[in-house]
C-alpha positions as MATLAB code, in Angstrom:
seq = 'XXXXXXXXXXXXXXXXXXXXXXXXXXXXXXXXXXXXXXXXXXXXXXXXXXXXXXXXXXXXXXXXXXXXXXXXXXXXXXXXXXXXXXXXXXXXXXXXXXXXXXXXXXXXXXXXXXXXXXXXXXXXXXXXXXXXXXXXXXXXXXXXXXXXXXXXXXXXXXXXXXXXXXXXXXXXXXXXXXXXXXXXXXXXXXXXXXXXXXXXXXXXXXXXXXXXXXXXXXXXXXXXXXXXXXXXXXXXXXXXXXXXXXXXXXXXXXXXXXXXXXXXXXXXXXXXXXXXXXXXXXXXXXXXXXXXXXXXXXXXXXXXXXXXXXXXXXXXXXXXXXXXXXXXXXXXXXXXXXXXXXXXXXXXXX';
ca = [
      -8.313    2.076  -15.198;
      -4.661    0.877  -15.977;
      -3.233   -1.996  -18.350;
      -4.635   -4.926  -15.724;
      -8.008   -3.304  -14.414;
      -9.576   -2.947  -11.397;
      -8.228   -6.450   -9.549;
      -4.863   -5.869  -10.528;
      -3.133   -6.799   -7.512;
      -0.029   -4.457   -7.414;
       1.725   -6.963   -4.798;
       2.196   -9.376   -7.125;
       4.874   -9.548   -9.796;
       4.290   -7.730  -13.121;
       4.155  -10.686  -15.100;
       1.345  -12.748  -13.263;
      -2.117  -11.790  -11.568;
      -3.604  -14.671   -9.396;
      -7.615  -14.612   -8.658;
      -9.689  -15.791   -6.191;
     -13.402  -16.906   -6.640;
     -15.402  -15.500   -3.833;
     -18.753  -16.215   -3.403;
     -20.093  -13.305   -1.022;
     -18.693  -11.299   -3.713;
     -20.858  -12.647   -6.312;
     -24.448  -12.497   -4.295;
     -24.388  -16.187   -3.881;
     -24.200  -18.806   -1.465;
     -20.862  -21.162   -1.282;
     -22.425  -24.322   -2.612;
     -24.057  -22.507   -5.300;
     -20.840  -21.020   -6.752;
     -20.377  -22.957  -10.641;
     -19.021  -20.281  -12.661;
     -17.202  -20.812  -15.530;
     -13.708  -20.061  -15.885;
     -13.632  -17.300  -18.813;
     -17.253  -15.578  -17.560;
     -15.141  -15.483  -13.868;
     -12.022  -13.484  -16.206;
     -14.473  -11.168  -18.068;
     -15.703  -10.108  -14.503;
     -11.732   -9.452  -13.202;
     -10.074   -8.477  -16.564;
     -12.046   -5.765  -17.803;
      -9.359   -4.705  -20.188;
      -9.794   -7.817  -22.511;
     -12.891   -9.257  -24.377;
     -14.127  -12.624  -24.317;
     -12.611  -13.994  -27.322;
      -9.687  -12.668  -26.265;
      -9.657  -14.437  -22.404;
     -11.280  -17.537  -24.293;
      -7.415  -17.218  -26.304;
      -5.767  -16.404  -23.504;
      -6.936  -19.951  -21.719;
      -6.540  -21.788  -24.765;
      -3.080  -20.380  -25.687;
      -1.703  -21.782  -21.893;
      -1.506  -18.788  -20.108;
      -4.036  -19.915  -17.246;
      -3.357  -22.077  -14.505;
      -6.156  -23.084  -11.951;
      -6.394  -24.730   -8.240;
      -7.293  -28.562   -8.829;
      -9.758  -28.458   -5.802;
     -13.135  -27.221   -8.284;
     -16.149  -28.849   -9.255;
     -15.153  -31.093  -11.932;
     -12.370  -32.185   -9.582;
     -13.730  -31.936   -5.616;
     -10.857  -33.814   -4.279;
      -7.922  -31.507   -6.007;
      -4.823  -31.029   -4.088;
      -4.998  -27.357   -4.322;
      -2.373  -27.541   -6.483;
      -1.933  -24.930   -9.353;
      -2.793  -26.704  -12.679;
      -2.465  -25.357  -16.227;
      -6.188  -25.159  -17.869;
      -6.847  -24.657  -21.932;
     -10.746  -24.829  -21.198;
     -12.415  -21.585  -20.826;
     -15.703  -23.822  -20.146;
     -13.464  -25.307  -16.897;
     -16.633  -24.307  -13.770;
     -14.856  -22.885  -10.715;
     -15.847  -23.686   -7.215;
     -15.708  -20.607   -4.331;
     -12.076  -20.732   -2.858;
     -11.038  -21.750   -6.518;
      -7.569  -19.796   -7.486;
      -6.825  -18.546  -10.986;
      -3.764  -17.518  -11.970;
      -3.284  -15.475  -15.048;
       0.055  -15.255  -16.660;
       0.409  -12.066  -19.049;
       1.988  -12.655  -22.361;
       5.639  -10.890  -22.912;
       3.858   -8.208  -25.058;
       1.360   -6.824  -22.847;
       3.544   -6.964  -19.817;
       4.715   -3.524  -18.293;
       7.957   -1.886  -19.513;
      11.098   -3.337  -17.221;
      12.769   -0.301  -15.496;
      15.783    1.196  -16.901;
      18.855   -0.084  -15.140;
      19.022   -2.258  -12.001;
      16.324   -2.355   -9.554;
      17.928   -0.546   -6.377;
      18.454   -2.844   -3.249;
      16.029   -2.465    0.199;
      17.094   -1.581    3.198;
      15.737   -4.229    5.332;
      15.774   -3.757    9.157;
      13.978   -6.912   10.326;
      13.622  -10.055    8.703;
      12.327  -13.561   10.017;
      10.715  -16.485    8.364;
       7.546  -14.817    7.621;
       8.114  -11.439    7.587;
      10.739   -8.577    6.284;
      10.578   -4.483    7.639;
      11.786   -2.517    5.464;
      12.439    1.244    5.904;
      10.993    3.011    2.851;
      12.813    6.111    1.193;
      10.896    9.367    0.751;
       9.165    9.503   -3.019;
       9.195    5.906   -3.444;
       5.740    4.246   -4.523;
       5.160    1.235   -2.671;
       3.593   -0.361   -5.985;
       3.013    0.503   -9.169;
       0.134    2.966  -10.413;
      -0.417    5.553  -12.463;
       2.600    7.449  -14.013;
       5.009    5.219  -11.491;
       5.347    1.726  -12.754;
       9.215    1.394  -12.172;
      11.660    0.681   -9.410;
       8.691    0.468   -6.608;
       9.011   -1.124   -2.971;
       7.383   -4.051   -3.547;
       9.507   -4.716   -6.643;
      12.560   -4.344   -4.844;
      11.360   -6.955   -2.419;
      10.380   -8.737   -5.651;
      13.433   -8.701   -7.117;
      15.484   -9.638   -3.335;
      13.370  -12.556   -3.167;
      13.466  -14.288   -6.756;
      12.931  -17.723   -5.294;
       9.684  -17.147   -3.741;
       8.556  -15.603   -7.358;
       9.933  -18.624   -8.921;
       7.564  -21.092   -6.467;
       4.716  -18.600   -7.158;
       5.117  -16.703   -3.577;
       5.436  -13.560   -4.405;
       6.052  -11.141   -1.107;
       3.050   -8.862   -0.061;
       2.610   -5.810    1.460;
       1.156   -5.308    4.910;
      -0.125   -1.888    4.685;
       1.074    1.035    2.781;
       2.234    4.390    3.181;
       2.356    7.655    0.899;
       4.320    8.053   -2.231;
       6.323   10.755    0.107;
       6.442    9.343    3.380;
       9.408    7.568    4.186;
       9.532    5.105    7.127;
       8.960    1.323    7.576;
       6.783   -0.812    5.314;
       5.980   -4.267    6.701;
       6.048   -7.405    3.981;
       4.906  -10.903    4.330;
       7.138  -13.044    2.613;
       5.059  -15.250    1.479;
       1.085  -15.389    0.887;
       0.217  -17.844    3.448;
       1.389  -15.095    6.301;
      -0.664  -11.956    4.841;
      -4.082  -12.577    6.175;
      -2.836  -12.974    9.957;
      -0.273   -9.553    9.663;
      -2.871   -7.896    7.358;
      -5.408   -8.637   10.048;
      -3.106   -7.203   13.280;
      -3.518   -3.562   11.349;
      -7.173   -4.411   10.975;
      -7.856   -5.238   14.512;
      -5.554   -1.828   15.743;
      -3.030   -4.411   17.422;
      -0.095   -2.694   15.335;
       1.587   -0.204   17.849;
       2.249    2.744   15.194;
       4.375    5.777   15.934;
       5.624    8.473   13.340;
       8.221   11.279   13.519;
       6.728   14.619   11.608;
       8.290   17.812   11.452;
       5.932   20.489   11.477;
       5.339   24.453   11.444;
       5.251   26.261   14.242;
       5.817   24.975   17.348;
       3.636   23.320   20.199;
       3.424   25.016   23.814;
       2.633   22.106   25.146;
       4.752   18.868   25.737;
       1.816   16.537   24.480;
      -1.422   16.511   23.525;
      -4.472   13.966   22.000;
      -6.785   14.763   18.970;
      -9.671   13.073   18.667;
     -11.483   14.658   15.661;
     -13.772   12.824   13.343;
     -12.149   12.337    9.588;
     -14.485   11.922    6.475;
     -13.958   13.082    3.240;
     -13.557   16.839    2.697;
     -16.600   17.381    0.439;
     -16.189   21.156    0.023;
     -12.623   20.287   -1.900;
     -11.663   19.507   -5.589;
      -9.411   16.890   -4.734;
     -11.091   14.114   -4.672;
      -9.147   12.003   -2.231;
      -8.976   15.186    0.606;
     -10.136   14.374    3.854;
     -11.358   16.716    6.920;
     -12.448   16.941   10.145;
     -15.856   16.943   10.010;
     -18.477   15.800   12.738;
     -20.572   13.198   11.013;
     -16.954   11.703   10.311;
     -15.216    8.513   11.379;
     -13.643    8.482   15.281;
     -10.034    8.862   14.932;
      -7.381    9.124   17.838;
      -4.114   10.619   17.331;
      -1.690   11.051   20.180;
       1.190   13.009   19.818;
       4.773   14.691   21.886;
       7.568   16.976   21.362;
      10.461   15.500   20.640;
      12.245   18.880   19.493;
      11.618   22.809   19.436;
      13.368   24.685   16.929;
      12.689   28.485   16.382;
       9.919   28.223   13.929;
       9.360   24.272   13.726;
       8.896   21.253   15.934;
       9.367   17.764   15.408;
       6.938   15.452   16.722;
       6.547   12.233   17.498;
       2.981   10.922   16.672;
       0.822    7.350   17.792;
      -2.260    6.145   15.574;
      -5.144    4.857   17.366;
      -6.806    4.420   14.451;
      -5.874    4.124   10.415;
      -8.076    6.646    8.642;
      -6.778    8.119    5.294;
      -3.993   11.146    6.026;
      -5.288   10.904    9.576;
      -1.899   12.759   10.675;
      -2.072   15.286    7.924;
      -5.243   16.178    8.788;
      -5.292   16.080   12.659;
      -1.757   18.244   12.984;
      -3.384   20.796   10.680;
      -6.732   20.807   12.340;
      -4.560   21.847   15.645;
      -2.414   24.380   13.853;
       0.634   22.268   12.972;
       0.557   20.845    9.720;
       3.353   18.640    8.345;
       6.045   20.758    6.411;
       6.110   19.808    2.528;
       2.502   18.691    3.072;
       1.004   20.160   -0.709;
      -2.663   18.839    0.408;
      -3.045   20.144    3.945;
      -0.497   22.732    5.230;
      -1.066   25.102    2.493;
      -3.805   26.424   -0.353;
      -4.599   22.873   -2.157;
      -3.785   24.485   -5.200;
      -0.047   23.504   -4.267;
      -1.318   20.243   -4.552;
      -3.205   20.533   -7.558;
      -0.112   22.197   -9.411;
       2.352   19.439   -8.445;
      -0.130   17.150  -10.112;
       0.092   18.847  -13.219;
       3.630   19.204  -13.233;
       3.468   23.238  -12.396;
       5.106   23.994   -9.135;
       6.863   27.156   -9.875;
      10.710   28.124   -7.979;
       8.844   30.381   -5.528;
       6.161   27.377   -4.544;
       9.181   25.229   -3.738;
      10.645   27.783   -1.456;
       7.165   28.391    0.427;
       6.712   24.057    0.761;
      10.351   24.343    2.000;
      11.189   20.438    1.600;
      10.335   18.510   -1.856;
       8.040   16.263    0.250;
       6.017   15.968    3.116;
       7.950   15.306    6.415;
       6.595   12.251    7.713;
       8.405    9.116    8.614;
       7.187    5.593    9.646;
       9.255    5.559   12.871;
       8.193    2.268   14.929;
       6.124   -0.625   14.472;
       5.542   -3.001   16.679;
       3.889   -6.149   15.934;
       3.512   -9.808   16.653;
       5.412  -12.087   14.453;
       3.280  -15.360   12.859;
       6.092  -17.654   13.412;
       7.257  -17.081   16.869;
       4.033  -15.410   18.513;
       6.413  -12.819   20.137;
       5.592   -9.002   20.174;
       8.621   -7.498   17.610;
       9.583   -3.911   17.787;
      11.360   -2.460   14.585;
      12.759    1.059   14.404;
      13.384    3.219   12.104;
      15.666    6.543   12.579;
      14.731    9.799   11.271;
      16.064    9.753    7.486;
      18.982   12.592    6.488;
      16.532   14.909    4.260;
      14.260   15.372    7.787;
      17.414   15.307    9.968;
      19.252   18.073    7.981;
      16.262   20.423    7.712;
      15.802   20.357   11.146;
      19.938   20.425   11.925;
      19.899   24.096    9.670;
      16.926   25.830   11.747;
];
C-alpha cells in the first residue's frame, strides 16, 4: 500500500485526492447514506488514524460538496469543512488536500513536455514514449504521463479539474494514451472503452515470422495460475472470451511486424494471444521468454547476456490508432500514431 492507500487516485494531482460517497459501495440504500465525514476518511485513508483525519479536517485541509444532509439544497459547490462530525449524503464529494510535508517528492528538473496529437475541448491524445508510467506507483513517482498533462494544463489544476486518463497502457508500451481534460468528460470516454466502441489497433514486432497474411485468435485469457507472477495471464479454457485480429504489415528474415485489432480489453491480451500462436512480442520479459527474465528485471538482475537474448530494452508494442467519438462534437475521431524510432530502427537493421 503506498503513501495515499488504496483510493489514491493516481489521475489526480499529487497534492490533492478528491472522494466520492457511494452508497452501493457501502451495502446501503441511497436515502439511507448519513455517514460522517471523518468515519467516511478512515474508510479511504487507511494510512492515517482517526485523530489524525479528525486534525486533518480541523486544521482546513478538507473541502466538501455543499449538496449533503445538513445542507439538501447545496450548490454542489466545493466548501471548506473543519467538522469531522459534518454527515455526508451519497453523491457527496470530499476533497482532501495533503499537507506540504507528506506530499510526494517533486521530480528533479523540469517535467518533460507531451507530445500531443489531438486535442479538442474535451479531450487531448497523446502519443506515449516507451518506459514511461502513465501515473505514479511503486518505485516511479516522477515525470509520469499524467503529470505531464498535469503540468501542460495548470489552469484546469488551479479550478480543481485536473485531466484524467482514459485507459492505460504498460510502463513499456509506447503509443497513444487518451485524456479527458476535464472530469465532467471521463465517464462518457471512460465508458466508449467499456462498451468496446473504441476502434483499437497496435503495431508489434514479433519473432519469427507469420506464413500467413492474417489471422484471428480467439482464445480465452484468465490468470495463469501455474505462474509466480502474480499478475501473468494465459490462455486457459474456463477463461474470459477474447478476440484479437491481427495482419502483416512487414516480413523481415527472422521477425515480422504486425499490425493488431482488440475486440476485447483483457489484461496483456496481445502478449498473450501472439505467444499462444508462436509469435510473441520481442522485449516481452513476461511472455516471449522463461518468466524468470521477468522476475530478474524486477529485482534489478538482468545480466549483459539477458539483454542480448530480449534484444530491445522493452517490449515492442505501440498504441497505433484509436478511434473514438468525441463528447463535444459527437463525430467519430481517428488519431494516429507512427511507429516510434526504437521499433523503426530495429526493424530497419534486420
Amino acid at each position: 500500500m503506498g503513501l495515499f492507500g488504496r483510493d489514491r487516485d493516481l489521475n489526480q494531482a499529487p497534492d490533492r485526492v478528491e472522494l466520492c460517497v457511494d452508497a452501493s459501495a457501502m451495502g446501503l440504500k441511497v436515502d439511507d447514506v448519513h455517514v460522517r465525514l471523518d468515519n467516511f476518511l478512515q474508510q479511504h485513508l487507511s494510512w492515517r488514524s482517526r485523530s489524525s483525519i479528525q486534525r486533518l479536517v480541523k486544521d482546513g485541509w478538507l473541502y466538501v460538496d455543499a449538496a449533503t444532509p445538513d445542507h439538501p439544497h447545496g450548490c454542489g459547490e466545493l466548501q471548506q469543512e473543519i467538522r469531522p462530525g459534518r454527515k455526508l449524503k451519497h453523491g457527496s464529494r470530499v476533497v482532501v488536500i495533503i499537507p506540504p510535508e507528506l506530499r510526494l517528492p517533486a521530480p528533479e528538473g523540469e517535467t518533460g513536455e507531451v507530445t500531443v496529437i489531438y486535442e479538442d475541448e474535451a479531450c487531448i491524445a497523446v502519443d506515449k514514449p516507451p518506459l514511461m508510467p502513465v501515473h505514479p506507483s511503486g518505485r516511479h513517482v516522477n515525470d509520469t504521463l499524467i503529470q505531464r498533462v498535469h503540468a501542460r494544463h495548470p489552469e484546469l489544476l488551479e479550478r480543481g479539474r485536473a485531466p484524467r486518463l482514459c485507459h492505460r497502457l504498460d510502463r513499456e508500451t509506447s503509443g497513444i494514451v487518451l485524456v479527458a481534460k476535464e472530469p465532467r468528460f471521463h465517464p462518457e470516454l471512460s465508458r466508449q472503452f467499456e462498451d468496446r466502441e473504441v476502434e483499437k489497433e497496435y503495431l508489434a514486432v514479433v519473432r519469427g515470422v507469420p506464413i500467413e497474411d492474417r489471422g484471428r485468435i480467439e482464445l480465452p485469457l484468465g490468470p495463469a495460475r501455474a505462474s509466480a507472477v502474480r499478475l501473468k495471464m494465459a490462455v486457459q479454457a474456463d477463461g474470459m472470451p477474447s478476440r484479437t485480429d491481427w495482419n502483416t504489415v512487414e516480413r523481415h528474415v527472422n521477425h515480422a511486424l504486425l499490425a493488431v485489432r482488440l475486440y476485447t480489453g483483457r489484461q496483456h491480451q496481445i502478449r498473450v494471444h501472439l505467444a499462444a500462436i508462436g509469435h510473441p512480442i520481442v522485449g516481452d520479459k513476461l511472455y516471449a521468454y522463461d518468466e524468470s527474465y521477468f522476475q530478474r528485471s524486477v529485482a534489478g538482475e538482468l545480466t549483459a547476456k539477458d539483454w542480448a537474448a530480449l534484444e530491445l530494452p522493452r517490449q515492442a508494442l505501440h498504441n497505433h490508432r484509436l478511434v473514438f467519438t468525441s463528447p463535444v462534437t459527437s463525430e467519430r475521431v481517428e488519431v494516429v500514431a507512427p511507429l516510434p524510432a526504437d521499433l523503426a530502427g530495429f526493424l530497419e537493421a534486420r
